[in-house]
N, C-alpha and C positions, 0 to 999 in steps of 0.2 A: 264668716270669719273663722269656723273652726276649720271648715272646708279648705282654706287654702293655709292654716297653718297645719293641716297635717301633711297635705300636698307638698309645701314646703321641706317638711319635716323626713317627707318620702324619697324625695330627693336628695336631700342632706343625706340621709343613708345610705341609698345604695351609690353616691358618688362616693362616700366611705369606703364603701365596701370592695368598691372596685380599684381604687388608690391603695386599700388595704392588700391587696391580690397581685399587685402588679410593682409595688413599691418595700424598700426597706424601712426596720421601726422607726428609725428617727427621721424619714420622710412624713411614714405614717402620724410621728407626734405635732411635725410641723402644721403639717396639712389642720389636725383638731385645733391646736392652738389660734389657726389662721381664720377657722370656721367660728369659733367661741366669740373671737374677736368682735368678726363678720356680723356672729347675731346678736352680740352685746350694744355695739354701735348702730344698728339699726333697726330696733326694736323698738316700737313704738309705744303710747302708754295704755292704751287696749289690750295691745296687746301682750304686755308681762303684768297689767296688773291680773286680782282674780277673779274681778268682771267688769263687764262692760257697763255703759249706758243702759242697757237693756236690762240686766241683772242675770245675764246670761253667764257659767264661769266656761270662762275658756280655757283649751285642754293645755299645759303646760308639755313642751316637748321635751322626748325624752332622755337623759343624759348615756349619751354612746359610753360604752363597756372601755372602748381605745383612749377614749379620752385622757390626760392626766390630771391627777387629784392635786387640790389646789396646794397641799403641804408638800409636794413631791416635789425635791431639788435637781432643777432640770442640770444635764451634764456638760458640763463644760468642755467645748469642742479648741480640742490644742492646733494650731496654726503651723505646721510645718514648716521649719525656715530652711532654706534652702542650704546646703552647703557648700563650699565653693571646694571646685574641682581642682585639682590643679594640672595644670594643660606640662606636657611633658613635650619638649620641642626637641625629637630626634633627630634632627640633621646637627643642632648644635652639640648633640650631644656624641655624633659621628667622629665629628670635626675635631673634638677635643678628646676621644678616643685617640685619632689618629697624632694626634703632637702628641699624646702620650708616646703612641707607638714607635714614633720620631724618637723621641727624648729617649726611650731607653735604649734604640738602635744607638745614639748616638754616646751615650755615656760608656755602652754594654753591659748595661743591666738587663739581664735575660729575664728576669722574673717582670721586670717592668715594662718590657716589649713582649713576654707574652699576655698579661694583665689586659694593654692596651689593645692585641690584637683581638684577642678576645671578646673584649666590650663592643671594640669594631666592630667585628666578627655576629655580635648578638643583635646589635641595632640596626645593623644592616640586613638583616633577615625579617627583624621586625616592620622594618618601611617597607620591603620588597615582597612579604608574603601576601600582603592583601589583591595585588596586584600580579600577580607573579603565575598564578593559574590560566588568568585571563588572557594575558599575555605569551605564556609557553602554547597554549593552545590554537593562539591567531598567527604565531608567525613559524611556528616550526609545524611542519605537517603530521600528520599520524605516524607515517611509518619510520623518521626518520629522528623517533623523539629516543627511544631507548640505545641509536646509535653514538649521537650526539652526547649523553650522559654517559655512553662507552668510552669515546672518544677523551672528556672533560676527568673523567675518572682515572684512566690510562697517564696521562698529560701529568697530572697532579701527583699520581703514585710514585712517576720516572723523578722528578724534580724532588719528592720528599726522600726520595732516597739517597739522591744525591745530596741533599743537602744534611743527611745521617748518617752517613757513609762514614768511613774512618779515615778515607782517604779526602776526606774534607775537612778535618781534626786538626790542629797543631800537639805536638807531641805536649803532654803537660799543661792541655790547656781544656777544659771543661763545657768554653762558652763556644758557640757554635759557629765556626768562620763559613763564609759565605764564597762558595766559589764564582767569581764570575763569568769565569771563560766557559766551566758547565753551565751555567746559567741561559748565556747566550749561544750553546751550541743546540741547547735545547727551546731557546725562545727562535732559532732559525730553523728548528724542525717545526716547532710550532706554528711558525708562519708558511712553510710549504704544505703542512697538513690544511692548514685554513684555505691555501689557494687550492686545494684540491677539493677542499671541502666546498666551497663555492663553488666551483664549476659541476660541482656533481647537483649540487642543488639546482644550479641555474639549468640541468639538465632533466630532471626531472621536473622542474616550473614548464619546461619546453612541452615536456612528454604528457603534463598533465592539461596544458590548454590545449593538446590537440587530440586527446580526451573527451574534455567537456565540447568542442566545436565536431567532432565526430558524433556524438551523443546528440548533439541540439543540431545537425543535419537530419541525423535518423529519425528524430521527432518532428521536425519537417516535412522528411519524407511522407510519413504517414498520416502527416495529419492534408498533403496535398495530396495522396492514393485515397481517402476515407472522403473527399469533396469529388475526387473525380471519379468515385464510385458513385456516390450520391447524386451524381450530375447524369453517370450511364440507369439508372435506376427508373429517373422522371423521365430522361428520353425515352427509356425501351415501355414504359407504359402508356405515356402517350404516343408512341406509336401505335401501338396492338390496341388501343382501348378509343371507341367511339364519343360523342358527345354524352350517350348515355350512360356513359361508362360498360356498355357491351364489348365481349372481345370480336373486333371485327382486325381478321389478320389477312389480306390481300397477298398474293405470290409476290409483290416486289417489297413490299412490307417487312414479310417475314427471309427477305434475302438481307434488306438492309438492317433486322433487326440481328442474324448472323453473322454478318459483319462485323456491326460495336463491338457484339459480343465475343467474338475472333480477338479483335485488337484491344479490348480492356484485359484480358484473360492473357495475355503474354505481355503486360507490363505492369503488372502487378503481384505480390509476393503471395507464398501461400495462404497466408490466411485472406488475401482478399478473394483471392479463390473460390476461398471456401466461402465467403459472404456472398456471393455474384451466385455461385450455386446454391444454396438457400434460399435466395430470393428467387430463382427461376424455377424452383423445385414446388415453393408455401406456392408460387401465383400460376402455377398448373400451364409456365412455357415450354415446361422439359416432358410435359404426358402427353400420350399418343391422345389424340382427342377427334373422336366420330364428327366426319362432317355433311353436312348438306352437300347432295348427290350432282346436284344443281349449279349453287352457287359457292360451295366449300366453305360455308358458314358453321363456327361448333354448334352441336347440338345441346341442348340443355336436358339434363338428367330427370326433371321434375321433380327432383330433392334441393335443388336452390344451389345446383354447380351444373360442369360441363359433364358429358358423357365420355367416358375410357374406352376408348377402342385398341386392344394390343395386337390382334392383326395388323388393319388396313389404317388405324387413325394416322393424323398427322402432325405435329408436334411448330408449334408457333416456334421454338429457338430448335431446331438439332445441331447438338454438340459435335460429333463427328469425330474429326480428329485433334479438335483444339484443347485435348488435353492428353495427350500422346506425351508419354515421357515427363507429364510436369508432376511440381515438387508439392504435394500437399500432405506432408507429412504432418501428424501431433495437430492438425484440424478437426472442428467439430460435421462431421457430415451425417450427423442422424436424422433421418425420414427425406434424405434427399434421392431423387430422381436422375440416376445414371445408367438408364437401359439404354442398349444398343449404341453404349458413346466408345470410343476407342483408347482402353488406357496402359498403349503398350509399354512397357518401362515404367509404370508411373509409381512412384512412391509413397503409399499409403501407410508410410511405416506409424504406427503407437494414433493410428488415427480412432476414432468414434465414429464404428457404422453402423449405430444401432439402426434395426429397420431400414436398412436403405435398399436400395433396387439395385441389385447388379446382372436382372435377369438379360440375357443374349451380349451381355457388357464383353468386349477385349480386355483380357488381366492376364494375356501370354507375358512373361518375364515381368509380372508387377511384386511391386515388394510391400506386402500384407504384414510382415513381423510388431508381434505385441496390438494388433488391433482390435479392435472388442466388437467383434462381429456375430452380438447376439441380435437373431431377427432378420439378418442380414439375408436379403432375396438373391442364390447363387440361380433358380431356377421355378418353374412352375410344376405343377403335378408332383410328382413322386420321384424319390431321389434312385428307386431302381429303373423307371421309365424312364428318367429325364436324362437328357444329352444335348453337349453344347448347341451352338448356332451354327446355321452351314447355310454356303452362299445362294446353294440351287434350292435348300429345299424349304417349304411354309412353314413356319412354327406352328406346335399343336401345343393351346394352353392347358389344354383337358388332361392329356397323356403327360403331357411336357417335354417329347420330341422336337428337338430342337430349341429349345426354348432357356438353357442352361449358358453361362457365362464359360468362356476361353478362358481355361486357369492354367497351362501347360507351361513348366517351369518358373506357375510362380511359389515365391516365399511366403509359406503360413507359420514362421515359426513363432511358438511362444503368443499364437492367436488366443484370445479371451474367448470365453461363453461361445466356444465353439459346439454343437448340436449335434444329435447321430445322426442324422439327415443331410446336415452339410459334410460332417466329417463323410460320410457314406459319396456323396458327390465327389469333392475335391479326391478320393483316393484312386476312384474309378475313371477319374477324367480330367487326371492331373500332370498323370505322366511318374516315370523313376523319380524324377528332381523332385518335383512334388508332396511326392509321397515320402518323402524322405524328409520334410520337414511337418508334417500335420503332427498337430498333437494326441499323443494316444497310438500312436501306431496308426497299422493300416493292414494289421492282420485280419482275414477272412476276407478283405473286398479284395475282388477282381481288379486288375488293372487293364483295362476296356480300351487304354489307347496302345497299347502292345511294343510300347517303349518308354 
């Protein structure tokens, strides 16, 4: 018995304690009040008396601190009465505005017709502001909102002027006569302003849905070039790649994998480009790759790739001439693989060539301007040994005879993280035009092509 009335008693508590913690006082007094109740009404006679059958006294529980003392006048909670609002109906009150406004037009009591107009005036702003932001926003366009308030402001200046004028006055007369013929030469400007004003709108509604359907082409377009890239992607790797996923590339293989590659690369913009080169660069289509002597299968490096042959390899896609002249300007082409491709005219302006390969590359009359060509491979060996590509003779990777990229009038102007080594190449082997755009000059280096 005493066991579960302290149990009891434990609980009472800390369910206290925690209504105390989470609750305001006069939750907190209900709550005791509802508890006292709780154990008044169902206390048994064991248990309040001060023992039992047994002769046992049982422990009385203990009276909480929060509780209220039984002389304590609990406080009388006042009932809030509602008060009644009273509803203000502004359009009734527009309406009888406006007979005012009437009534003193018509009597010519000026004081009483501006009274009315006034109150018009006020309650009519009042119904129309709530709505009125929501509204100037959805049907007049952005640029056309501070004209239209030109326009309404203009309109309203001309007409109060005329109606203040002296030449609207009767001699002797104080109250304000109303011209009508100005009135209406001005409500006939008004109405040819309005037609004009509409047709310029209706001309720019024209101008601007063929805007949004120019835009929602362009986004078409790309989002069909970015499937039909994705589509030349899975073909050109199942081509080259066996069951094993080995690259097994066969001579008619890698003719029709030149192909796709020909015809996705002249119908696509620059940056698909530049995405089709990335991927042919990361999957090692674009590197000369050493083959069996045999069977012309690549050879594995026994580091868990192919083997690099820059002699004699043979490269599963060669590029060739399929990017002659094209536009890959302000494209990412960092660590891409562009040796020995032809990129006469081609526009590399404000491009990213970190680390990329331009060794024995064509970039006669390329436009290099603003491109961050730090890393960037112009050539092999040494930038006093090395010299461009030439048709009859072998490349020497050792020296770097022959081994350096065709730069002969192109544009480096304003190049990034350009190097003493590249700067020391392009001056030497760039040609006058050339050298006339490297940054830094190109004082102390030779000019080695002798024009």
């Amino acid at each position: 018995m005493r066991a579960e009335g302290n149990l009891e008693q434990l609980g009472t508590n800390s369910k206290t304690e925690a209504i105390a913690a989470n609750s305001s006082p006069s939750e907190i007094l209900n709550h005791h009040h509802e508890s006292n109740g709780h154990q008044s009404n169902g206390a048994s006679g064991p248990e309040v008396g001060s023992q039992d059958n047994g002769g046992l006294v049982v422990a009385k529980p203990e009276v909480n601190s929060l509780a209220e003392p039984a002389d304590t006048v609990r406080p009388t909670q006042k009932v809030a009465t509602p008060r009644r609002r009273w509803h203000i109906n502004y359009g009734w009150v527009t309406l009888i505005s406006i007979m005012v406004t009437i009534l003193g037009l018509a009597i010519d009591n000026v004081w009483l017709g501006f009274a009315g107009a006034i109150s018009t005036l006020v309650v009519s702003v009042r119904i129309l502001l709530p709505s009125w932001g929501q509204i100037w926003s959805q049907l007049v366009p952005g640029p056309w909102r501070s004209f239209i308030v030109g326009c309404g402001g203009l309109v309203a200046g001309i007409i109060t002027l005329l109606m203040l004028s002296g030449a609207n006055q009767q001699p002797g007369s104080r109250n304000i006569q109303i011209n009508w013929d100005a009135i209406g030469a001005v409500g006939e400007v008004v109405g040819a302003l309005g037609q004009i004003l509409i047709a310029i709108i209706a001309v720019y509604v024209a101008w601007r849905q063929y805007v949004i359907s120019k835009e929602l082409t362009i986004q078409q377009n790309r989002i069909t070039q970015q499937q039909t890239i994705d589509a030349y992607f899975q073909g050109v790797s199942d081509l080259a790649l066996n069951d094993e996923g080995l690259l097994e590339d066969w001579p008619q293989e890698r003719a029709i994998a030149d192909g796709r590659t020909a015809s996705i690369l002249s119908s696509v913009d620059a940056d698909g480009k530049a995405k089709i080169i990335r991927f042919l660069s990361q999957s090692k289509m674009l590197t000369p790759l050493r083959r069996d002597r045999h069977l012309g299968r690549p050879i594995l490096d026994g580091d868990g790739g192919y083997a690099e042959d820059r002699a004699s390899g043979v490269r599963v896609i060669d590029l060739g001439v399929m990017l002659a002249g094209a536009d890959l300007s302000s494209t990412d082409l960092r660590w891409t693989e562009l040796s020995e491709a032809n990129l006469v005219r081609a526009n590399l302006c404000n491009c990213d060539l970190v680390k990329a390969n331009f060794s024995r590359t064509i970039l006669y009359e390329a436009n290099l301007a603003e491109a961050d060509v730090m890393g960037t491979r112009f050539f092999y060996g040494e930038a006093e040994t090395a010299s461009p590509r030439s048709r009859t003779e072998r490349p020497n990777y050792k020296t770097g005879e022959y081994t350096g990229a065709v730069i002969e009038n192109a544009d480096f102007t304003n190049v990034k993280r350009l190097s003493d080594a590249q700067r020391y190449y392009c001056c030497a082997w760039g040609g006058s035009k050339t050298r006339a755009t490297i940054p830094g000059g190109c004082e102390g280096i030779p000019n080695k092509l002798d024009r």
